[in-house]
C-alpha positions in Angstrom: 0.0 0.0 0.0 1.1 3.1 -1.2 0.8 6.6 1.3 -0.8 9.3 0.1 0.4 12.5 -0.8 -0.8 13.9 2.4 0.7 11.7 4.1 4.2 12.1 2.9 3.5 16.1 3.6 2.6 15.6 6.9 5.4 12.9 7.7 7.8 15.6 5.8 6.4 18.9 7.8 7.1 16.8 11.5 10.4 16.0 10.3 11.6 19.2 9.2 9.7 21.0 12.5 12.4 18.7 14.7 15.9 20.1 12.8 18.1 22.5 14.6 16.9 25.3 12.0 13.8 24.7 12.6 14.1 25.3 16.8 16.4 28.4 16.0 13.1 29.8 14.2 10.8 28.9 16.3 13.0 30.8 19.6 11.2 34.3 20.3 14.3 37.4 21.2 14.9 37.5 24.8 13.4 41.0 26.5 16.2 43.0 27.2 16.7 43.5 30.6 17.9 47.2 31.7 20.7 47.6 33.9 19.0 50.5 36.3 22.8 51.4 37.9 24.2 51.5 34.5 25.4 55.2 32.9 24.2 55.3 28.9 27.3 57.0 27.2 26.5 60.9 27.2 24.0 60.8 30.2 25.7 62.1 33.5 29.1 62.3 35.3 30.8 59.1 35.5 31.2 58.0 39.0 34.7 55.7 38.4 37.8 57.2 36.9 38.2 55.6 33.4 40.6 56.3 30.5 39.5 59.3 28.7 40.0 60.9 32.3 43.7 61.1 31.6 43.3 62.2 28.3 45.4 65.2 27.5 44.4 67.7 24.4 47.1 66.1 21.8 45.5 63.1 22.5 47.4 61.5 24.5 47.5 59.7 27.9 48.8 61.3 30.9 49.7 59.3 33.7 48.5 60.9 37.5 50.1 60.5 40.6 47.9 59.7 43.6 47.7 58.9 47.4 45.3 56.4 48.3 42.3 57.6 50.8 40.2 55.0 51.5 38.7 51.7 50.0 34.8 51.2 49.9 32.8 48.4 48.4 30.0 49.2 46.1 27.7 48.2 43.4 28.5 49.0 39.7 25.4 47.3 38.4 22.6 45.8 39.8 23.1 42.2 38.6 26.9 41.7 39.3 28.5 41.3 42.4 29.9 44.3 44.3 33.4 45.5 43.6 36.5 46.9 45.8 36.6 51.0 44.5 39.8 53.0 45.4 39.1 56.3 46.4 42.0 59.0 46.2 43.1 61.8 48.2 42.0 65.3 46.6 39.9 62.7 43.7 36.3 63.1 43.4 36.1 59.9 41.4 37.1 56.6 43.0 38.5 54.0 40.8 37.1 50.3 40.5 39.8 47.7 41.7 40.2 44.5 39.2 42.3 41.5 40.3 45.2 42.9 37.7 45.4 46.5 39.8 44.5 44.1 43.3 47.4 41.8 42.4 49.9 45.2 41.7 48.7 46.4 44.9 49.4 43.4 47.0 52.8 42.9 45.1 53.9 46.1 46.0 52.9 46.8 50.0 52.1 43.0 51.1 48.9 41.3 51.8 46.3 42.5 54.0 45.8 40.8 57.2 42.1 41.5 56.5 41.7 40.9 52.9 37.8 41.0 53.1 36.7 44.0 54.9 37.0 47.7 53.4 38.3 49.1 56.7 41.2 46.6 57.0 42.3 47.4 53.0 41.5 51.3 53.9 44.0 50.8 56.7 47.0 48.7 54.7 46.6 50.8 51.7 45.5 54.2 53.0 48.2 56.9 52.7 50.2 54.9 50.0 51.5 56.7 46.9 50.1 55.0 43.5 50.4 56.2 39.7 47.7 55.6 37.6 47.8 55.3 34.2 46.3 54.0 30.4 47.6 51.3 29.2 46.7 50.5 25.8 47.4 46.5 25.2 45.2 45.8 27.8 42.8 43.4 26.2 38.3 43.0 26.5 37.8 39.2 25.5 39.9 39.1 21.2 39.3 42.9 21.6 42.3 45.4 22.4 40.3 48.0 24.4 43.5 49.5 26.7 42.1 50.3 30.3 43.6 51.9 33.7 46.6 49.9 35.4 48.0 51.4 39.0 52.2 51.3 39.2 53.8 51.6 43.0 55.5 54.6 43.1 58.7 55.0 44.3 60.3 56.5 47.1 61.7 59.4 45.4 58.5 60.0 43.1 56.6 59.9 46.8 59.0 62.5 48.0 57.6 64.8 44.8 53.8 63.8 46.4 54.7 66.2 49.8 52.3 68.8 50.3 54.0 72.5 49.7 55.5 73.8 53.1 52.7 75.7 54.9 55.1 79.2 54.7 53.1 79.5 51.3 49.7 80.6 51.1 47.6 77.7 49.9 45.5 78.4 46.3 41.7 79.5 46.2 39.9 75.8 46.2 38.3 77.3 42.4 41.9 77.2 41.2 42.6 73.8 42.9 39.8 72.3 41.1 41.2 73.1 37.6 44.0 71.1 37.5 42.3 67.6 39.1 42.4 65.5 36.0 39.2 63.5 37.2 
C-alpha cells in the first residue's frame, strides 16, 4: 500500500519541525533587561575614573600621581557582584579595583591581614603613593580595548607627592579644582 500525498507532507512537515533550523526559528528574542545602575554614554558624570579621564588635548595619555584615601565596596550594576573602589586623596572619582590592579597592589605593599573587609584594606593601603595610568594592550575578550593599570611609586617620586610647606599661602579651592584631572 502506497501513502498518500498527504501523508508524505505531513510525515515531511514533522520531520523538518524537529531540525536544529527549525528550533532556531521557532525561539522568540529575549526582552532585554535594563541595567537601572548602569550610565548610557552621554548621560551624566561618570562615577569611576576611566581612561579618557587622563586624556590630555594632543590626544594622549597622561599618567596621575595619587595617594590612596580609602577603600569602599559598592555596586556597579545591579546584577553583578559588588566591587573593591579605590578612592583617592584630593579625587572626586574613585577607581574600580580589578584582580590585575588588586594583584599590583598586593605585590607592591604585602597582603592584608584582613583581605575582606573595606576598613582593614583602607587601613594597609591608606596613605600609600600610587600612579595611575592608560595602558593601551590591555585586552576585553579578542578585543584590544586598553584600560587603567595602577604602578607603586617610588620612594623618590613619593617625596615629589609632599604637600608645599605651609610658609606659602595655599591656592583658592576654584583654582585647585582646575587642574584635578578627574
Amino acid at each position: 500500500m502506497k501513502p498518500s500525498d498527504a501523508a508524505i507532507d505531513r510525515l515531511y512537515q514533522d520531520t523538518l519541525a524537529d531540525t536544529p533550523s527549525a528550533r532556531v526559528r521557532e525561539r522568540q528574542p529575549k526582552p532585554k533587561q535594563e541595567h537601572h545602575n548602569m550610565r548610557r554614554f552621554g548621560e551624566g558624570e561618570s562615577r569611576y575614573v576611566k581612561g579618557s579621564d587622563l586624556q590630555n588635548a594632543a590626544g594622549g595619555y597622561d599618567p596621575v600621581l595619587c595617594v590612596i584615601d580609602h577603600v569602599a565596596v559598592e555596586t556597579i550594576m545591579d546584577d553583578e557582584p559588588e566591587k573593591y573602589i579605590l578612592y583617592f586623596k584630593g579625587k572626586k572619582k574613585g577607581m574600580v579595583l580589578n584582580r590585575t590592579n588588586e594583584e599590583i597592589l598586593i605585590g607592591a605593599y604585602g597582603m592584608p591581614q584582613t583581605p575582606n573587609d573595606p576598613a582593614g584594606l583602607t587601613a594597609h593601603f591608606g596613605g600609600k603613593p600610587v600612579e595611575i595610568y592608560f595602558d593601551p594592550s590591555i585586552m576585553f575578550g579578542a578585543k584590544r580595548v586598553g584600560g587603567l593599570r595602577l604602578r607603586p611609586v617610588s620612594a623618590a617620586m613619593s617625596q615629589q607627592m609632599q604637600p608645599p610647606p605651609a610658609a606659602e599661602e595655599p591656592p583658592h579651592p576654584a583654582d585647585a579644582a582646575d587642574d584635578q584631572p578627574f
